[in-house]
VEXDRENSE-743687 format. One line per field, with one value per residue (C-alpha): z, x, y; residue in one letter. Coordinates in steps of 0.05 Angstrom, whole numbers. Example, Ala and Ser with C-alpha at 12.3 -4.5 7.8 and 13.67 -1.06 7.14 Angstrom:
2
z	[156 | 143] .
x	[246 | 273] .
y	[-90 | -21] .
code	[A | S] .
This chain:
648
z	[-611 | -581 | -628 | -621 | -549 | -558 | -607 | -558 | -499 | -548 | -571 | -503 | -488 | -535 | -530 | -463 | -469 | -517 | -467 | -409 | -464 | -477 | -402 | -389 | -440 | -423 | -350 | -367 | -409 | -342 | -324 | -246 | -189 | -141 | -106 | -87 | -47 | -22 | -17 | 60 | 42 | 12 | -68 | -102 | -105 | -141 | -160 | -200 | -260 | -292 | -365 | -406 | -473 | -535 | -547 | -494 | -443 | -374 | -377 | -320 | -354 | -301 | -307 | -247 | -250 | -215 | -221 | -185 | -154 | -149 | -222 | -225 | -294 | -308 | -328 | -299 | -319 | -329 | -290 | -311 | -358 | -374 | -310 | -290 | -219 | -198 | -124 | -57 | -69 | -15 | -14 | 29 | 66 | 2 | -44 | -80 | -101 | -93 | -114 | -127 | -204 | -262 | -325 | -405 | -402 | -328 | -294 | -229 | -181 | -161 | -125 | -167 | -136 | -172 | -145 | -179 | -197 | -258 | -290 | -279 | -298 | -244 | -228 | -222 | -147 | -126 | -166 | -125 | -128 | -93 | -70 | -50 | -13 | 25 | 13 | 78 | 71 | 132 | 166 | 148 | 73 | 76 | 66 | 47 | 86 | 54 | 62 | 15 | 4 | -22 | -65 | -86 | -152 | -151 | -124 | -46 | -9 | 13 | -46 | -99 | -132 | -84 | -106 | -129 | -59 | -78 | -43 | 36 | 53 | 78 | 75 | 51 | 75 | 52 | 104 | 92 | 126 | 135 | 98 | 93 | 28 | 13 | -46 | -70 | -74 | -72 | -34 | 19 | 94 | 122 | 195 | 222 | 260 | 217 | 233 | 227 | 173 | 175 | 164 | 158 | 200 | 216 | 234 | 297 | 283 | 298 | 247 | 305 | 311 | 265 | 298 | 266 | 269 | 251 | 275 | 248 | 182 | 150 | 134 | 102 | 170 | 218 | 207 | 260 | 318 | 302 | 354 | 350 | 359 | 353 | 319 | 322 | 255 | 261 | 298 | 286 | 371 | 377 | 438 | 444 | 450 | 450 | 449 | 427 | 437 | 371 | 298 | 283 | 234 | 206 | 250 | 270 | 309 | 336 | 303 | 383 | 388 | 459 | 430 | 385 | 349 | 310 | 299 | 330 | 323 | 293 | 228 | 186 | 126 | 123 | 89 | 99 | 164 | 213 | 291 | 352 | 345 | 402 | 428 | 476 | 501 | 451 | 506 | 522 | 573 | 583 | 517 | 508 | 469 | 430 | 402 | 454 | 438 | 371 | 322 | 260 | 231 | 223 | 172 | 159 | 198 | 219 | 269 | 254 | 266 | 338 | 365 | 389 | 344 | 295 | 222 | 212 | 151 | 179 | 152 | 177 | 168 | 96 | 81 | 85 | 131 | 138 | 213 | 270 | 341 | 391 | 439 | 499 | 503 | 460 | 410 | 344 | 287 | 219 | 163 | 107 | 98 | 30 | -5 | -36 | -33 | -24 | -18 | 28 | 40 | 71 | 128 | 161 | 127 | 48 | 22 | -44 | -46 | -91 | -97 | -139 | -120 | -148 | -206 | -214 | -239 | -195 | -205 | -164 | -121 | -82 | -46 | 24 | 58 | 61 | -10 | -52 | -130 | -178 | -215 | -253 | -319 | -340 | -340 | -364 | -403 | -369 | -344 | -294 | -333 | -278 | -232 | -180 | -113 | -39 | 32 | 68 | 148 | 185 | 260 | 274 | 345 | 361 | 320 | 274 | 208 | 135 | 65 | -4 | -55 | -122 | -168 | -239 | -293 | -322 | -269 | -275 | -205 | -231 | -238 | -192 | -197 | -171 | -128 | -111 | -49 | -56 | 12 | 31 | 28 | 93 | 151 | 169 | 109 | 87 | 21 | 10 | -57 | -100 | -191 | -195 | -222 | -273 | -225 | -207 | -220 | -191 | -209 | -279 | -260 | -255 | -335 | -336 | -293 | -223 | -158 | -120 | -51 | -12 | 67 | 127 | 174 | 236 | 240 | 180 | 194 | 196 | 265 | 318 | 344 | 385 | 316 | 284 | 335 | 330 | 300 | 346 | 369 | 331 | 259 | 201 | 249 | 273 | 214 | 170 | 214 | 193 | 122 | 123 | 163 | 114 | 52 | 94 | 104 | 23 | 1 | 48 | 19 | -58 | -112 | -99 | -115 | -45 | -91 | -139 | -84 | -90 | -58 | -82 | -53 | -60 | 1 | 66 | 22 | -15 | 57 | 69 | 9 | 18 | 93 | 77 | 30 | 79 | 130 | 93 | 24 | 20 | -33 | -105 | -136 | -112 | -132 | -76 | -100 | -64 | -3 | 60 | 69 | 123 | 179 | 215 | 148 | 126 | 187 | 168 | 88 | 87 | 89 | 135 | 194 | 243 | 235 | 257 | 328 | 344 | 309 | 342 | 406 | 410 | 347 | 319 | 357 | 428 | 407 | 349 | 369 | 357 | 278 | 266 | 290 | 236 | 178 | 123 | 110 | 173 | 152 | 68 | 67 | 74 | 13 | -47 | -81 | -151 | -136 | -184 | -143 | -171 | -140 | -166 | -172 | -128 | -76 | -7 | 28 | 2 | -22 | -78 | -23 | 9 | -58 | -86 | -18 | -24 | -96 | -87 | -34 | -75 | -135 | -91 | -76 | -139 | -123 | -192 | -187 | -238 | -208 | -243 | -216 | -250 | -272 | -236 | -202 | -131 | -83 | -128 | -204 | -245 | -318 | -357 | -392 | -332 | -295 | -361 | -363 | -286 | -299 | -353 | -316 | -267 | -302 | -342 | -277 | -248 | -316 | -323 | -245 | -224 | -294 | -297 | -334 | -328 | -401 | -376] .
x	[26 | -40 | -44 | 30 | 27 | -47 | -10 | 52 | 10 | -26 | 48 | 66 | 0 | 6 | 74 | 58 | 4 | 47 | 107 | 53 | 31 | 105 | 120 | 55 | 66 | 139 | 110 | 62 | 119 | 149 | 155 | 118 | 134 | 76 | 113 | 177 | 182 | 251 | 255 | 263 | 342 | 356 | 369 | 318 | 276 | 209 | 168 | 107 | 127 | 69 | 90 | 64 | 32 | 67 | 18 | 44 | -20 | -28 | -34 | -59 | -25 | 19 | 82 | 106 | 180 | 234 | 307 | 370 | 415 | 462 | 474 | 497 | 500 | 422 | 362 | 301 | 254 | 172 | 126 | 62 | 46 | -14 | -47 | -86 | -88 | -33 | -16 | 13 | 75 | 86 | 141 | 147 | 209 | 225 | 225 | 147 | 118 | 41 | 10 | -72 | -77 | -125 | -119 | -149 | -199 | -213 | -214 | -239 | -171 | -151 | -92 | -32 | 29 | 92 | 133 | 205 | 200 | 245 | 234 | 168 | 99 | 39 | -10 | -77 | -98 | -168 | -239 | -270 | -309 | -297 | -235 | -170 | -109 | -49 | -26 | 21 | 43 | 39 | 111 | 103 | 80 | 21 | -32 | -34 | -68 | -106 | -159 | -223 | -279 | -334 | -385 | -341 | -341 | -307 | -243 | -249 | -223 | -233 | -200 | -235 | -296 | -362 | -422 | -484 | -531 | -600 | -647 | -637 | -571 | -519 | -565 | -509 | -430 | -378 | -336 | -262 | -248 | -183 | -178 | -138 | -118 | -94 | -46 | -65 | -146 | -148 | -213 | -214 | -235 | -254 | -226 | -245 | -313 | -376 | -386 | -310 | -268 | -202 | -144 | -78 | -54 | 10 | 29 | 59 | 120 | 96 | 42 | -18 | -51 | -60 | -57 | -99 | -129 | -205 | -264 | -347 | -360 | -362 | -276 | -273 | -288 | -282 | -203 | -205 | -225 | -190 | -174 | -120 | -140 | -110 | -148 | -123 | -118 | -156 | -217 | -215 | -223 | -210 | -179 | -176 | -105 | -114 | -161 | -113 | -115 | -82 | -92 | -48 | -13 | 45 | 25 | 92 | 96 | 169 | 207 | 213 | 138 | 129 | 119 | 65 | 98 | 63 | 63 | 20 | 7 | -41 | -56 | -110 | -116 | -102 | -44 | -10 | 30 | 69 | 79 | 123 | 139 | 105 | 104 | 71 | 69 | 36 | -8 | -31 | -7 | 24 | 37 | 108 | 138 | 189 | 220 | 191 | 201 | 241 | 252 | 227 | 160 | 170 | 133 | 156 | 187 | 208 | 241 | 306 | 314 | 340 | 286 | 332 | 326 | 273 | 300 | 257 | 242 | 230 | 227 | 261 | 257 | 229 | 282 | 278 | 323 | 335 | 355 | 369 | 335 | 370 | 311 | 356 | 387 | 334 | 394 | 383 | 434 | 418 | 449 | 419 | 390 | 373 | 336 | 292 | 219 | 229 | 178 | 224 | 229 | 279 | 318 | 379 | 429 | 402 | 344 | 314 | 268 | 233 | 275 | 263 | 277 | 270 | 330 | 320 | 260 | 233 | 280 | 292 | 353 | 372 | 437 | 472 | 426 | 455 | 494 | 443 | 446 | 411 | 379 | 324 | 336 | 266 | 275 | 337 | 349 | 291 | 315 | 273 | 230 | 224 | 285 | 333 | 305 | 327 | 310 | 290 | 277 | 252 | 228 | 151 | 120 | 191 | 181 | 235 | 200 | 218 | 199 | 225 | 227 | 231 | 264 | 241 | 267 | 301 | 323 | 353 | 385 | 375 | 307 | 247 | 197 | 133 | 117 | 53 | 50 | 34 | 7 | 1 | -52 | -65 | -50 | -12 | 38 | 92 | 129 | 180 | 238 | 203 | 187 | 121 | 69 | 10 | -41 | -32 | 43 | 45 | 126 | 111 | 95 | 164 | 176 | 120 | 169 | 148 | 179 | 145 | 144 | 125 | 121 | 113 | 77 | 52 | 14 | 63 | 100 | 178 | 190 | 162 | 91 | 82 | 98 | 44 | -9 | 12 | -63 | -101 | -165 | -123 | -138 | -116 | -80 | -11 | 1 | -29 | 20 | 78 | 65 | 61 | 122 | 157 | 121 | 155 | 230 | 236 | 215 | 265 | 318 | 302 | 289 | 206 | 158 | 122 | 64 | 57 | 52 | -6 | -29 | -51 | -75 | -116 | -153 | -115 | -81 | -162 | -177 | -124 | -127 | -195 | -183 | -123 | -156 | -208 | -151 | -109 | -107 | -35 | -51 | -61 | -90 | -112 | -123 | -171 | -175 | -215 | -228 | -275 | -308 | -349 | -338 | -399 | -433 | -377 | -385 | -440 | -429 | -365 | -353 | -294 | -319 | -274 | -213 | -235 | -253 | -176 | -166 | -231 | -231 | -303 | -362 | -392 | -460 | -421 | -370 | -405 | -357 | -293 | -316 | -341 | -281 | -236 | -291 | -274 | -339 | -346 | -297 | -326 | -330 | -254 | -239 | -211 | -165 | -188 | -194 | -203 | -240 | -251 | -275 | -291 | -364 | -356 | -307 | -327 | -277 | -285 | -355 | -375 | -434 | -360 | -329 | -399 | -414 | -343 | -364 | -423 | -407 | -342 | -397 | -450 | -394 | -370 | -304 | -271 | -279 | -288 | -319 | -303 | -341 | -306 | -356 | -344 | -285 | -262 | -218 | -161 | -177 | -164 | -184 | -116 | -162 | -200 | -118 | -97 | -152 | -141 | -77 | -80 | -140 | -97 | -33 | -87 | -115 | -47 | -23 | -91 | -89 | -14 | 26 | 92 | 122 | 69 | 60 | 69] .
y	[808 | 785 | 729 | 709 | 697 | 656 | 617 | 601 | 582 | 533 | 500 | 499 | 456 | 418 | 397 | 381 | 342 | 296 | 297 | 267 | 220 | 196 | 184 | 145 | 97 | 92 | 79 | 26 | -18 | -23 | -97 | -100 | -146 | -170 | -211 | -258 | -322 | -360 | -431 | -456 | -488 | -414 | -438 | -422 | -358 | -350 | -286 | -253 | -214 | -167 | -167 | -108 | -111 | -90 | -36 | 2 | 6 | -32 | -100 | -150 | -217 | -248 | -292 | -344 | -351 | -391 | -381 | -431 | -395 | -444 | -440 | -374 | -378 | -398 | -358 | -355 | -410 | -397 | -443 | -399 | -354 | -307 | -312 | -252 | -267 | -302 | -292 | -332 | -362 | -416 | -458 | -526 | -554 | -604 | -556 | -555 | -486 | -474 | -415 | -392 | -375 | -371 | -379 | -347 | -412 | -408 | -345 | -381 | -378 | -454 | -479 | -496 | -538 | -550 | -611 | -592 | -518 | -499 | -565 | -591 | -555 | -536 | -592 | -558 | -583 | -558 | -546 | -498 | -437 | -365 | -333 | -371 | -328 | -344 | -414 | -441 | -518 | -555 | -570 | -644 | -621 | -660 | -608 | -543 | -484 | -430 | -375 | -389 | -335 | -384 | -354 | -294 | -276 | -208 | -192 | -177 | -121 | -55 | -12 | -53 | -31 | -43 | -86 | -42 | -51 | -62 | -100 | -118 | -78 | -123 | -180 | -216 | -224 | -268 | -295 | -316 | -387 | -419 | -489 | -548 | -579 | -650 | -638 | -704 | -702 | -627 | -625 | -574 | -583 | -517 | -514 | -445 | -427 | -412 | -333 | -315 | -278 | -303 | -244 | -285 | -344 | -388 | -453 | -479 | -517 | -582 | -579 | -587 | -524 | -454 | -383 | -342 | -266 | -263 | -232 | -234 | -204 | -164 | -171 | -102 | -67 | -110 | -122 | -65 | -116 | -170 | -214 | -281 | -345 | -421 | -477 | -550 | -578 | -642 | -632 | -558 | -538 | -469 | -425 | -354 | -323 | -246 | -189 | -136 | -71 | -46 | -61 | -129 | -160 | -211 | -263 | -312 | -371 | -383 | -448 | -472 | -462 | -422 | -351 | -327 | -245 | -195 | -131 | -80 | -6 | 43 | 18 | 55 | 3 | -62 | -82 | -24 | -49 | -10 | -14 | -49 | -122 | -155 | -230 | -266 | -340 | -387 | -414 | -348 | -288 | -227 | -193 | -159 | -102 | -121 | -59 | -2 | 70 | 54 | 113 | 67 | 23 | -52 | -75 | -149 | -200 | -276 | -308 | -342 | -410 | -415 | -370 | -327 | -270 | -232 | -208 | -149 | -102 | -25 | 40 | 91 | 164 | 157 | 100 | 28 | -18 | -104 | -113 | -165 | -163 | -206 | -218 | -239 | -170 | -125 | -104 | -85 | -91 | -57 | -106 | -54 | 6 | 43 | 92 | 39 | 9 | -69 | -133 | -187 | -261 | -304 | -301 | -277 | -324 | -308 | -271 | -240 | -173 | -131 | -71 | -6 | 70 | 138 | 124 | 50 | 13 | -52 | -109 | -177 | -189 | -247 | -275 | -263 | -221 | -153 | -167 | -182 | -193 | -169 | -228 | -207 | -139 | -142 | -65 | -54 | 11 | 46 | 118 | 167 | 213 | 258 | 300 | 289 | 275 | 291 | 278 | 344 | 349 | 399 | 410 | 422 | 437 | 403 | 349 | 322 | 311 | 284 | 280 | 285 | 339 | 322 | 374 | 397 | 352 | 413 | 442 | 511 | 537 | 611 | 602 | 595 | 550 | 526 | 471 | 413 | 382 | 317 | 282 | 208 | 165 | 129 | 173 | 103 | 104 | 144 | 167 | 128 | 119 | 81 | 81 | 94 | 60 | 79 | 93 | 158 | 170 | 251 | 249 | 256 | 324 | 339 | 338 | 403 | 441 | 439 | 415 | 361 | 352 | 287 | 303 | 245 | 286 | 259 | 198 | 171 | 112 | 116 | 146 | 106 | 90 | 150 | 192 | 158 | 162 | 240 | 253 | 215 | 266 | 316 | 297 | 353 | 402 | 376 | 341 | 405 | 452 | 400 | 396 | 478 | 476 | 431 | 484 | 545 | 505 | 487 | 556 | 586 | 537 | 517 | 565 | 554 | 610 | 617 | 649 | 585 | 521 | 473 | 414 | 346 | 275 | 219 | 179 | 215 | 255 | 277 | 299 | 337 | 376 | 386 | 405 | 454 | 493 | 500 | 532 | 570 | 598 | 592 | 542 | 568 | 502 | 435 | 367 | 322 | 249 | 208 | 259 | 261 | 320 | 311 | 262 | 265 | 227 | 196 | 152 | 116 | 122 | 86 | 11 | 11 | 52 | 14 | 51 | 114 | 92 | 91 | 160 | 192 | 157 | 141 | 138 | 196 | 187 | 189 | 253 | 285 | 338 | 308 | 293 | 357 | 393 | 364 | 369 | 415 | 425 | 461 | 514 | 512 | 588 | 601 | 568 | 612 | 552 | 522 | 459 | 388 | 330 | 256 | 200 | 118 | 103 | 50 | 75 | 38 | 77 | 147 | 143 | 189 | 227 | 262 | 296 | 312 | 345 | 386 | 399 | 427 | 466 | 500 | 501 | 546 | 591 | 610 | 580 | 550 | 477 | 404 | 338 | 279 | 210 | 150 | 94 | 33 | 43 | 32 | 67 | 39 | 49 | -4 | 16 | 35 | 90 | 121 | 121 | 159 | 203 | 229 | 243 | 284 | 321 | 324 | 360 | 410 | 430 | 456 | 484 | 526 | 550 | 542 | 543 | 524 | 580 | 641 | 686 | 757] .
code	[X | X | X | X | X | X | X | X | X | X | X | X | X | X | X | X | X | X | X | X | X | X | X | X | X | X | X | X | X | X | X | X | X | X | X | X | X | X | X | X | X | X | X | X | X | X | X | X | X | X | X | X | X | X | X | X | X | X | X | X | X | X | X | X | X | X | X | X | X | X | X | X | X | X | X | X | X | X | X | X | X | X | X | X | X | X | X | X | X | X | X | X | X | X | X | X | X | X | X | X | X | X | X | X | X | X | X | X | X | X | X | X | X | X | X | X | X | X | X | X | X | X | X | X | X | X | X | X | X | X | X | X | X | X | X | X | X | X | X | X | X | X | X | X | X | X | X | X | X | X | X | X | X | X | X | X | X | X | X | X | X | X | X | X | X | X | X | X | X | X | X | X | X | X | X | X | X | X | X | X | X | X | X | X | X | X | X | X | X | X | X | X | X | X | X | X | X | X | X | X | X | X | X | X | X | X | X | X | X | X | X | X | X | X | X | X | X | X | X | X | X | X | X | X | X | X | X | X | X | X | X | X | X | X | X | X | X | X | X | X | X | X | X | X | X | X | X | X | X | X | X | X | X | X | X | X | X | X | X | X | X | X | X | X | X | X | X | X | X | X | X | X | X | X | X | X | X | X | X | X | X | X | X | X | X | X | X | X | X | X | X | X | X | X | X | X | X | X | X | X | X | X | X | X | X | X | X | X | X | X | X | X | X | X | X | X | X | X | X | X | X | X | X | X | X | X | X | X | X | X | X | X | X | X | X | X | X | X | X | X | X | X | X | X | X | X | X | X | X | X | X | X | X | X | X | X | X | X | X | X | X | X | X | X | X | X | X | X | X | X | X | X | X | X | X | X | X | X | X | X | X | X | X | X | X | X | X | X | X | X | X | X | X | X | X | X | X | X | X | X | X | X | X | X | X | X | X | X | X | X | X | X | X | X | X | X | X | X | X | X | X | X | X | X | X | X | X | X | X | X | X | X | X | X | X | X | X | X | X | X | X | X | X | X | X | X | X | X | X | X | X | X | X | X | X | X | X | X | X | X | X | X | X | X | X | X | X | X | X | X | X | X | X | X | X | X | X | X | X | X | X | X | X | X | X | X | X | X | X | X | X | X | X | X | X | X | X | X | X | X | X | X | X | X | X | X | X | X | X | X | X | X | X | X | X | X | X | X | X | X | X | X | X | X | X | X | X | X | X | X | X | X | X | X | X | X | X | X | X | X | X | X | X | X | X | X | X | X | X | X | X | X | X | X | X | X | X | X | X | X | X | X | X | X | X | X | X | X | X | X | X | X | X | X | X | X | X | X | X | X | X | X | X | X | X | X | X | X | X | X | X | X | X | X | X | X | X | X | X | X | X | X | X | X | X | X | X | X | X | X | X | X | X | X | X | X | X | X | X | X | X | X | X | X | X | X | X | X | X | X | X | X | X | X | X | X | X | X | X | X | X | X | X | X | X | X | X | X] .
């Protein structure tokens, strides 16, 4: 009987492991989107399709496409394909296309311009070195701006893998300058100060000046300070316009060019953009709230063309939503709202967006706005691998709260089953509907049997700045005491063994599991990606330092106190949870020091535990393998300590 029963479990793991296998290589033959562009007159639309390889595993190769939609019966036409870093679609007023790319022969990124898009090919337009971002034609289309990293031969940013230091530390930075480019000679005039990284920029209508968000280097960190300037585009003067007093981004002039927008919030990584909508006079003043006390994060917007109003992108309670704000009389009209995860561009009149969700794969739709089409089935035929999904609220220290739960893929309602919380990355970020991608895709857990759930505890975006700034000084305890509220409301009503719940994250969501272990043992396995263990070092280990000035209030070496407070290490001796920890090689955000000082500890303890550092990766992995690999570590580690169906 003995031997029957060893034998079963082994099936069981075996045919599991294939079933993971399956779903990851169905996952990777998705087609991606990294991005969509609209022409100015509204008829064309232009995007960056990631085309998989026929074997089946992740591929980087890049297509630029462009379809009419004025011929509603035409395909999309190619203007590039096999790039591997194509990026920055920027239309002018007439019509052209410019984009930074590489090619197989040259993997150095130069500036590509199409004049007639769907029938003519891309005239290669600059020889540089380094990193180009962001191409903006001028209003006139006479030059083109654009942000150039000179000297960069790596891919920038803060989730990417770090440089090896040896030598002087920091002896070195590479500064991001804004940079005009005459389409015609291709040679670029660097217009910003010496000194300053340049974030993102605008131009004024008139063509005459740039606004611009930069502070000194090192960009990784200093994003954080950020202040917005103005530099004229001929003899490159610069004024200062603002010293905010909030993390800023999406940068708009106004078509009548008296107001400078943005938006502004609590932001803990860049790119990841949430807040109020705020303008202020172009020649400098008193700075205005657009969209006070709002129940929602925008995340995108533009002005429409009468200056009058802002279309806006915001999400909303887990959702996503495309509205109107009259500025005249602070109304907002919702024109769409959807549980989807969409990448916009346009304007109020007609628009195209990324769109995908949890039953339908990313595809790209364009129109009316508010009635788009789809014009793009690169993923037709593609069906969830995982279970139905639903929103869930619940009240928390009377807070209203969401998140999802995902249910098994066979789901039984006779049956109970367990459950993995699966927490955000950020804290400034939320869960929303979306497919997921190969990096880490947790839904696949769903197919071994267990329910998933995705909570937006405080300091999540979706429900207003004050919600987000809910963990200011308070870092791991309201938003743990939500996320075990939201545990204690789905046990009470789903068919969820309260004895089988685990916990799971990477970055934000690596500290949390690391800190809720540490306070409760509620948790009967754990996965911490990525984690920070103890905040008093991880202050001066990481390479982004700034953000935790707005969450802490002051730096460690004026409020020790505050850091140590909400450091799990502080509280290592509670824990009791098995618990899996990985971490990149490289990771400049969570540096390796934080899990190996977590693993360690759990290791001295005699608390079950596996530490797996992945060789030259970042805080985002980008080896196919090494993704595949923590996965199925990943899916072991919960069937070993928190199995699906339990053998009596």
């Amino acid at each position: 009987m003995r031997t029957l029963v060893i034998f079963i479990i082994l099936l069981f793991c075996l045919t599991a492991e294939a079933q993971v296998d399956q779903a990851l290589n169905a996952l990777s033959a998705v087609h991606l989107f990294r991005e969509v562009a609209m022409s100015a007159d509204g008829s064309m639309v232009a995007w960056i399709e990631t085309i998989p390889a026929k074997n089946g595993t992740d591929s980087s190769r890049a297509a630029v496409l462009v379809r009419d939609l004025r011929d509603s019966g035409g395909a999309a036409r190619t203007i590039m394909d096999g790039s591997e870093s194509a990026q920055g679609l920027a239309w002018s007023r007439d019509g052209k296309l410019a984009f930074p790319a590489n090619t197989d022969s040259e993997k150095q990124l130069q500036l590509y311009v199409v004049e007639k898009p769907g029938r003519g090919k891309p005239r290669k337009v600059t020889d540089v070195e380094g990193y180009l971002a962001d191409p903006h034609w001028s209003p006139d289309g006479r030059s083109i701006a654009i942000l150039w990293m000179a000297g960069v031969t790596h891919i920038p940013g803060p989730t990417e893998a770090t440089l090896p230091d040896s030598g002087v530390v920091a002896s070195q930075i590479h500064l991001q300058r804004l940079a005009l480019v005459n389409p015609a000679t291709g040679v670029p005039r660097v217009i910003s100060p010496d000194g300053m990284h340049v974030y993102e920029y605008d131009w004024s209508p008139d063509g005459k000046e740039l606004a611009y968000l930069a502070a000194p280097g090192p960009g990784d960190d200093n994003w954080y300070i950020a202040e917005l300037y103005a530099v004229d585009a001929q003899s490159g003067a610069v004024r200062h316009i603002l010293k905010p007093s909030m993390q800023v981004a999406n940068v708009r002039w106004s078509p009548d060019g008296k107001t400078i927008a943005f938006i502004g919030g609590l932001m803990s990584d860049e790119g990841s953009t949430g807040g109020d909508i705020y303008a202020l006079p172009a020649a400098g003043g008193a700075l205005q709230d657009l969209t006070p006390g709002r129940k929602s994060s925008p995340n995108w917007f533009r002005w429409t063309p009468s200056s009058k109003q802002i279309l806006m992108t915001e999400d909303v309670s887990g959702n996503m939503a495309v509205s109107t704000l009259d500025l005249a009389s602070g109304s907002i009209e919702t024109v769409w709202k959807g549980e989807n995860s969409v990448t916009f561009s346009g304007d109020a009149s007609t628009s195209a967006m990324i769109r995908s969700s949890w039953d339908h794969p990313p595809e790209v739709w364009a129109g009316h706005t508010g009635s788009w089409q789809q014009i793009t089935h690169s993923n037709d035929g593609r069906h969830a691998a995982w279970g139905a999904v639903k929103s869930v609220e619940w009240n928390s220290d009377g807070l209203s709260v969401q998140g999802w739960l995902m249910f098994p893929q066979s789901y039984d309602p006779r049956k109970h089953y367990p459950m993995i919380v699966v927490v955000h990355g950020g804290p400034a970020a939320d869960t929303r509907p979306s497919w997921p991608r190969p990096g880490l895709p947790v839904q696949l857990l769903s197919t071994q049997g267990y329910f998933l759930f995705f909570p937006n505890p405080r300091g999540s975006y979706g429900q207003g700045e004050e919600f987000t700034r809910g963990n200011v000084r308070d870092f791991g305890y309201g938003d743990l005491r939500d996320i075990l509220t939201g545990v204690d409301n789905v046990v009470k009503n789903y068919p969820v063994d309260d004895h089988r719940v685990g916990i799971a994250g990477w970055s934000y969501g690596g500290y949390m599991t690391m800190w809720a272990v540490t306070q409760t043992n509620r948790f009967r396995a754990a996965f911490a990606g990525a984690g920070i263990a103890n905040l008093q070092s991880y202050y001066g280990e990481n390479s982004i330092d700034q953000w935790m000035l707005p969450y802490f209030g002051s730096s460690v070496y004026d409020d020790p106190a505050v850091y140590a407070r909400s450091s799990p290490i502080n509280y290592i001796k509670n824990v009791k949870t098995p618990t899996l920890i990985a971490v990149g090689e490289r990771d400049g955000e969570c540096p390796v020091p934080q899990s190996y000082e977590f693993w360690h500890a759990l290791n001295t303890l005699g608390v079950k535990t596996e530490f797996i550092i992945y060789p030259g990766e970042g805080h985002s992995f980008r080896d196919p393998e090494h993704r595949r690999d923590l996965f199925q570590r990943v899916v072991k580690w919960f069937q070993d300590n928190m199995p699906a169906s339990e053998v009596k």
